[in-house]
C-alpha positions, 0 to 999 in steps of 0.5 A, spaced: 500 500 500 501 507 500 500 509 506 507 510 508 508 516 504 500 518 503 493 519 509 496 522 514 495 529 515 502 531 516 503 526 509 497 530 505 500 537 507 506 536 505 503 533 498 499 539 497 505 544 498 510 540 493 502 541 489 502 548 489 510 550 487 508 545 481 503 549 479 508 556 480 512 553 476 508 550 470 505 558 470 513 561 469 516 555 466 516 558 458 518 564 461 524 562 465 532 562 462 534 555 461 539 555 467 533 558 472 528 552 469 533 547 470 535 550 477 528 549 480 527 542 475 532 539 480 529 543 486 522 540 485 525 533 484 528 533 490 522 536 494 519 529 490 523 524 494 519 519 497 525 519 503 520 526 504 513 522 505 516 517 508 518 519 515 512 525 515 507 523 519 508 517 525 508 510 522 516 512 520 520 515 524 527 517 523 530 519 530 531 527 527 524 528 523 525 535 524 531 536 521 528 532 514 522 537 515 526 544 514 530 541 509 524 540 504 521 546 506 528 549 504 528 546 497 520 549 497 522 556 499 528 556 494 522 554 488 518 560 490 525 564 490 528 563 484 520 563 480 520 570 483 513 569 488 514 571 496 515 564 500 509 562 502 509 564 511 508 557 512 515 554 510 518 559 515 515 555 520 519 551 525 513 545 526 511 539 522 507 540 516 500 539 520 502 544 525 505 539 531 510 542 535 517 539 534 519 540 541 513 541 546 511 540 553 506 539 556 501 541 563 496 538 565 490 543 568 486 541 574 479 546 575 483 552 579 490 549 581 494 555 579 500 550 575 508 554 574 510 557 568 517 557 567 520 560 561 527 556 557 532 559 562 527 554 568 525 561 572 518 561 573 514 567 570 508 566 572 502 561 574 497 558 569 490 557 572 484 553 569 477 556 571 473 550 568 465 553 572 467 559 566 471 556 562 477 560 562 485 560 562 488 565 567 495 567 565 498 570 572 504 572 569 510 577 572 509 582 566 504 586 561 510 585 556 508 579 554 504 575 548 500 569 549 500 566 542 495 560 542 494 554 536 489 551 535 488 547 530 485 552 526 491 555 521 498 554 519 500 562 520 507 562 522 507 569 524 504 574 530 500 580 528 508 584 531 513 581 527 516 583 522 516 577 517 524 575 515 525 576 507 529 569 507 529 562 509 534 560 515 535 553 517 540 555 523 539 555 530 535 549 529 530 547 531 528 555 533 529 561 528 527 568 530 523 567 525 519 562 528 516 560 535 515 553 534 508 553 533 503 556 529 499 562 531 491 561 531 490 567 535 494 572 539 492 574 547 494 580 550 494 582 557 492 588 562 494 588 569 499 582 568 493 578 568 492 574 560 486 570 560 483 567 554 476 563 553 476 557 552 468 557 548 468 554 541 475 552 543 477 544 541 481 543 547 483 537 546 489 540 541 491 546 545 498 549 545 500 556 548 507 559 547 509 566 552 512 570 547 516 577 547 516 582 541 521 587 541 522 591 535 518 587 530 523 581 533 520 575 536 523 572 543 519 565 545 520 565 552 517 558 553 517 552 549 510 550 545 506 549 552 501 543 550 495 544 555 492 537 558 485 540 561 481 534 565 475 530 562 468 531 565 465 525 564 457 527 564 451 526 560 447 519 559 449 514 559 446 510 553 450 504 553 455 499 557 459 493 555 463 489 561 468 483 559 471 478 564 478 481 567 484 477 565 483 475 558 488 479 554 490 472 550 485 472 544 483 465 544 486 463 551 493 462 548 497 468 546 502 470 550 506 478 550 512 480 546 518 478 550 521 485 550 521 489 557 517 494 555 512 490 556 513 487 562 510 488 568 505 492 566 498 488 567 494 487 562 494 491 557 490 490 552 485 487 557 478 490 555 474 491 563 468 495 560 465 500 555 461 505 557 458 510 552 454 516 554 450 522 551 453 529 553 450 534 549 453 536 541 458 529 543 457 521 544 463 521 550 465 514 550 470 511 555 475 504 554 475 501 561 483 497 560 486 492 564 492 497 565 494 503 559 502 501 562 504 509 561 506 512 555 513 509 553 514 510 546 510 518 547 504 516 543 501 524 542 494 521 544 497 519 551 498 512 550 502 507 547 500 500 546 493 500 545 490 499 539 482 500 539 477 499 534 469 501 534 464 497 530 456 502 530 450 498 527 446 505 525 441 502 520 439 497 515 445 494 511 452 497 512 460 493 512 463 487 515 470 489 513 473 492 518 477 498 518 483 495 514 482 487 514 490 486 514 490 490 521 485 485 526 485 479 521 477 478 522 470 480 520 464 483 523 458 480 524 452 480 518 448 479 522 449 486 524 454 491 519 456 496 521 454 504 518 460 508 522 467 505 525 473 508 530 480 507 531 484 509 537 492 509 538 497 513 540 499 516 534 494 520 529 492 514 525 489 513 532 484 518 531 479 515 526 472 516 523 469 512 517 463 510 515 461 505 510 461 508 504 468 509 506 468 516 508 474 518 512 475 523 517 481 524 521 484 529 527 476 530 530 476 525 536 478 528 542 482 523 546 485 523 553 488 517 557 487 516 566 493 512 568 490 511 575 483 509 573 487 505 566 481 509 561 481 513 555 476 517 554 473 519 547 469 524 544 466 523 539 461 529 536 455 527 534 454 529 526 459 523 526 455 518 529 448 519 527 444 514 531 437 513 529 431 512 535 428 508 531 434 503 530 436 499 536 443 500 535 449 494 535 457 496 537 463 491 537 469 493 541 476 489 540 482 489 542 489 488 539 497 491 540 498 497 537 505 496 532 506 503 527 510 498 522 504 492 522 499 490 517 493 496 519 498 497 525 496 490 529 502 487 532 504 480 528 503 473 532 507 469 531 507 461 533 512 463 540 513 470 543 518 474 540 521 481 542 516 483 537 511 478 537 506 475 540 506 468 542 500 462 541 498 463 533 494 456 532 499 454 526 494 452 521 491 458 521 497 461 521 500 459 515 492 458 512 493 467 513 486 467 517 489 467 524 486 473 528 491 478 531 485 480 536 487 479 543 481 481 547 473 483 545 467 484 548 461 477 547 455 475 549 453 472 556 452 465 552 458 465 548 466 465 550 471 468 547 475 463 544 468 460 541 470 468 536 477 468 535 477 460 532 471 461 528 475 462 522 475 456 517 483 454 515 480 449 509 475 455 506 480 460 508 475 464 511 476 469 518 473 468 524 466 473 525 467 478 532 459 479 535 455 485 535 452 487 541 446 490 543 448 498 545 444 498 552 445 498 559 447 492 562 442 488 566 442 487 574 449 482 575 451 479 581 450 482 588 458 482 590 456 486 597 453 481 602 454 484 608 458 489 613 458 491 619 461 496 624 462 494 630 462 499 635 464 499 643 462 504 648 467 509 643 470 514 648 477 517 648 482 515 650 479 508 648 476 510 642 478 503 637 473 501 632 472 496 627 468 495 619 467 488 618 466 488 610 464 481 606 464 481 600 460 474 596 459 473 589 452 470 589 453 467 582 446 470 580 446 475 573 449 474 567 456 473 569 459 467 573 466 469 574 466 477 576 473 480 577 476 486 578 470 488 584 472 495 587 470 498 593 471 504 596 470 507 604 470 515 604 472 516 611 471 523 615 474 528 619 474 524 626 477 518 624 483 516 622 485 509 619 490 505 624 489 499 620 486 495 614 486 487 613 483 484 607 485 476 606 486 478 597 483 484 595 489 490 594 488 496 598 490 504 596 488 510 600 489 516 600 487 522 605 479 521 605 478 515 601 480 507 602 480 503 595 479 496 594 480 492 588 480 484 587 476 478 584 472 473 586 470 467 583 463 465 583 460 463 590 468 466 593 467 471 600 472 476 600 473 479 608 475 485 610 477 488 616 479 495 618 480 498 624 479 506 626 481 510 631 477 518 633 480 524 631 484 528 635 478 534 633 472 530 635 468 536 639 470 537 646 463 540 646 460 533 646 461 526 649 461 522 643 457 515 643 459 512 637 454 505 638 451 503 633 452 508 629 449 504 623 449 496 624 447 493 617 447 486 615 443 484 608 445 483 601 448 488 598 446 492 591 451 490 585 448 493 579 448 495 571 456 494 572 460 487 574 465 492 578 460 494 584 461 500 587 460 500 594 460 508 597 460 507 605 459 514 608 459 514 616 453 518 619 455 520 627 450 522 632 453 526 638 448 526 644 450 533 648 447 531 656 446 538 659 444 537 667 441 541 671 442 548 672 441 549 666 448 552 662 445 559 660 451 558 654 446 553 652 439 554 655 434 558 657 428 555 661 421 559 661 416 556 666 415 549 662 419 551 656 426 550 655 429 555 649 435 553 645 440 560 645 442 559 637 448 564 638 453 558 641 450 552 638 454 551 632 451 547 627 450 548 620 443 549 621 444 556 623 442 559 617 435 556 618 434 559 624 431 566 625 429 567 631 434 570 637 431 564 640 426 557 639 423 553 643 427 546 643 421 542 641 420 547 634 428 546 634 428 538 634 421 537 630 425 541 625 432 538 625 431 531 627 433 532 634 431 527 638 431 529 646 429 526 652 427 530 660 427 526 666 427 531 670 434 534 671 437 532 665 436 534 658 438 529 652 439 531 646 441 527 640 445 530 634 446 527 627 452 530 624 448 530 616 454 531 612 457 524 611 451 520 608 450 512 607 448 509 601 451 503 596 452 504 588 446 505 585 441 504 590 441 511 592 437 512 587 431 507 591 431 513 597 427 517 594 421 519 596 423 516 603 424 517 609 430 512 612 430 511 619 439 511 620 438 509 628 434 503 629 434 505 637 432 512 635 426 512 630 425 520 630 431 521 627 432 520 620 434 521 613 430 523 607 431 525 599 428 532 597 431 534 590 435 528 590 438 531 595 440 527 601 438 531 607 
């Protein structure tokens, strides 16, 4: 095929420039002298190499593309010199054909966490500040003497709006000149107060560059290298749709086994698929690709990962294609049962960011592609123009999973019968040498149906491929309940004794469409007043960071999974209150797993406080009024304070209000406090509160929970 020197954008680019100094020179060749025709006959048959085409674009790579790049601009511009046109402004730029920076860093931004900029010589010039309610980037920089040059994506114009464009190419001081800051400039922000601030509206943020430059007398300093803008993915919208797949089976029909080079060692599974998720989010699709692991990014894909590569298969409508993409790359077919209408591609390069219909329209550079390294997802948006889903059609998708290679047939890595540096291992040799071995290592199948049942479904006599399945585009149906019971166990819970305990097991019942569910996570927020002294779990791995302890592990069909953690009270427990933990909350009872083989067990801790206050009455508290008591709201904090109008009110419309279970016996008052901020709830049961009211104390029947506006309160 061509598809080394042609079909990437960097490729098509360099193609229409060496297009257009064709052109100028076929308008003047009658008119030139015989020495300047054969001058620029010999240019353009330079600029004409294939070495030029090859290593544009990232399925080749020379070690030193930049250097390649600014010679064939060279050779451009001197085409444009010797027929007497201006050299077009973008041969002066110091990035590749498609814009991409040759040298770059890159930021990540989390919503108002100021992050530094350093300029080339390592100072910090100022702080970059994500504003994501208002959709806003701050630049607090140390001067107004500054320009913010930003791209975009939208142009190739290598000059700002300031500088005086240089009359003849450079190739010195590479890979930057004076003529060039290292990017192409789509706008231009200028700063008042030292504060340069750019809205980011009707902006792609998935392919956003910064450069903080300064001008002086038309000459252009860049004072940063091309900063790339990493801005963090919201995942909203409705979820539409959902796949889950048994963890652990990244080996294709049971028998592949990794390349024996150590970057892929100690990874985990990397080509493992755990779960699909597709949701609804305005203007786009939003799809997430739950792996194993994504293993980092050691080869500096551009889309943030290496190893991966992922098609997508949509059935929209009635007819459609059972090829893929490029049948050399995964080796198999799709189902025909259900064709499909619209196809995806994602990898680390830019031939991983894919679109193509069935017609056979392709579309490149328009998925916005971000990666979690600690959640193991890449998460892509997708604008919905190019997935037009019919609400008349129930919709069918396929996922499947291979090993990205730049130099493979359709960029999936070979198999082969053993594992080399290179290569897989465990290819059936009758299918292999027949050509109709899949090199697909994991997919997504019905309940009914295993994995290997697919990828050996090829016909080695017939030479005919194995046939991946279509599956319905729905939320899952009800799985297992992983969380059979818990248990806090409390003790009288008075300091310095203040030890307690949470008993968690965690069963798979076996009921649903799974038998074997892995990679269950679990997860206990833990509030203010308590500290984690220890947590004993007999497999399950533990991570936790200030407020939140995770568990992650597998259980096998009729498998019980016991954790233990033991807490100690925090040393800002309120002095005010003598602190009765007991029975705080005791729960045994099946737990809630739905719409998801990984159940999310989310533990919130509800506190009651019980203040007694013996006769006589403190007047810091109350106030007595015949058989009346009032509660002086100034020196009871509580977040209820701002519901409280009056100066003072009566205990009884105080406690009927809020919850407030109390009890008199004569010379002592009882009050009974909920600390409402840390809520109880499992996975999506939450949902099932509604309209209720929950008694949280089974010994105190007046206090309790109840969802307004879907708002626990």
């Amino acid at each position: 095929t061509l598809d080394t020197w042609i079909g990437e954008p960097q490729e098509n680019i360099a193609w229409m420039w060496l297009l257009d100094a064709y052109k100028k020179f076929k308008e003047k060749e009658n008119s030139l002298s015989f020495d300047v025709r054969n001058q620029v006959k010999r240019d353009l048959m330079i600029a004409e190499g294939s070495d030029w085409f090859w290593w544009y674009g990232s399925d080749q790579n020379s070690g030193n593309d930049h250097a390649f790049d600014r010679l064939y601009k060279l050779y451009l511009g001197e085409i444009y010199k010797k027929l007497n046109y201006p050299i077009p402004d973008y041969l002066f730029g110091n990035y590749f054909p498609d814009g991409e920076p040759y040298i770059s860093t890159e930021l990540s931004l989390k919503d108002n966490e100021p992050v530094s900029i350093n300029n080339l010589a390592n100072v910090k010039i100022g702080n970059m500040i994500y504003d994501q309610k208002n959709n806003v980037l701050n630049l607090e920089l140390n001067s107004n003497n500054y320009i913010i040059a930003v791209y975009n994506g939208k142009s190739l114009n290598a000059f700002l709006s300031e500088q005086i464009k240089p009359t003849s190419f450079l190739i010195n001081n590479f890979p930057y000149t004076n003529a060039s800051i290292g990017m192409p400039v789509d706008f231009e922000i200028y700063g008042e107060k030292k504060l340069y601030s750019i809205d980011l509206n009707d902006l792609n943020l998935s392919k956003m560059y910064v450069v903080v430059v300064s001008i002086k007398n038309g000459n252009v300093k860049a004072e940063t290298l091309p900063i790339k803008l990493k801005f963090p993915v919201k995942i909203g919208g409705v979820l539409i749709g959902e796949l889950y797949d048994q963890a652990n089976d990244d080996n294709g029909p049971g028998t592949y086994t990794y390349p024996l080079n150590e970057v892929f060692q100690n990874k985990g599974h990397l080509f493992d698929l755990i779960s699909f998720k597709m949701y609804d989010a305005n203007d786009n699709y939003i799809l997430v690709y739950e792996m194993g692991s994504i293993g980092d990014n050691p080869w500096n894909g551009p889309n943030g990962f290496s190893f991966q590569i992922i098609e997508t298969y949509f059935d929209l409508e009635d007819g459609g294609r059972t090829e893929p993409i490029d049948v050399n790359g995964p080796n198999v077919m799709i189902d025909e049962n259900h064709p499909w209408d619209v196809a995806i591609r994602i990898a680390g390069w830019s031939y991983g960011n894919y679109i193509q219909n069935a017609k056979g329209e392709v579309i490149q550079g328009e998925l916005g592609l971000s990666v979690d390294n600690e959640k193991n997802t890449i998460t892509v948006i997708m604008p919905k123009k190019y997935l037009p889903i019919n609400p008349n059609y129930k919709p069918y998708v396929c996922v499947i999973s291979g090993s990205q290679d730049g130099y493979g047939a359709g960029y999936f890595r070979a198999i082969t019968l053993t594992a080399t540096e290179w290569t897989l291992g465990g290819a059936d040799p009758n299918a292999l040498n027949a050509g109709v071995l899949p090199k697909v290592i994991d997919i997504f199948t019905p309940k009914d149906k295993t994995q290997k049942e697919f990828l050996t479904s090829y016909d080695i006599n017939n030479k005919k491929l194995a046939i991946i399945p279509m599956l319905p585009l729905e939320k899952a149906k009800e799985v297992p309940n992983l969380i059979s019971s818990y248990k806090l166990n409390i003790g009288n819970v008075t300091p310095p004794n203040s030890e307690f305990s949470l008993d968690i097991e965690v069963k798979n019942v076996g009921k649903g469409d799974q038998k074997d569910l892995e990679g269950n996570e679990l997860s206990l927020y833990i509030p203010d007043f308590v500290q984690v002294k220890k947590v004993i779990a007999s497999s399950f791995k533990s991570s936790k960071d200030y407020k939140e302890i995770t568990f992650n592990g597998s259980i096998k069909s009729g498998g019980v999974e016991n954790i233990k953690i033991i807490f100690v009270l925090a040393n800002n427990v309120p002095n005010a209150y003598k602190a009765d933990f007991k029975e705080i909350l005791s729960f045994d009872g099946d737990g809630i797993g739905k719409n998801s083989t990984t159940s999310t067990f989310e533990f919130y801790f509800y506190t009651k406080y019980k203040l007694e206050i013996e006769l006589p009455f403190n007047m810091n508290y109350l106030l007595r009024n015949g058989e009346k008591f009032q509660f002086k709201n100034g020196n009871i904090r509580t977040e209820y304070i701002d519901k409280l109008k009056d100066v003072t009110t009566s205990i009884e419309d105080l406690c009927n209000s809020l919850g407030i279970s109390y009890n008199f016996d004569g010379k002592k008052l009882t009050l009974v406090f909920m600390d409402n901020k840390y809520e109880h709830w499992i996975g999506q049961n939450k949902a099932l509160l509604n309209g209720y009211a929950i008694p949280l104390v089974p010994e105190e029947p007046d206090v309790r929970s109840y969802v307004e506006n879907g708002e626990l309160k």
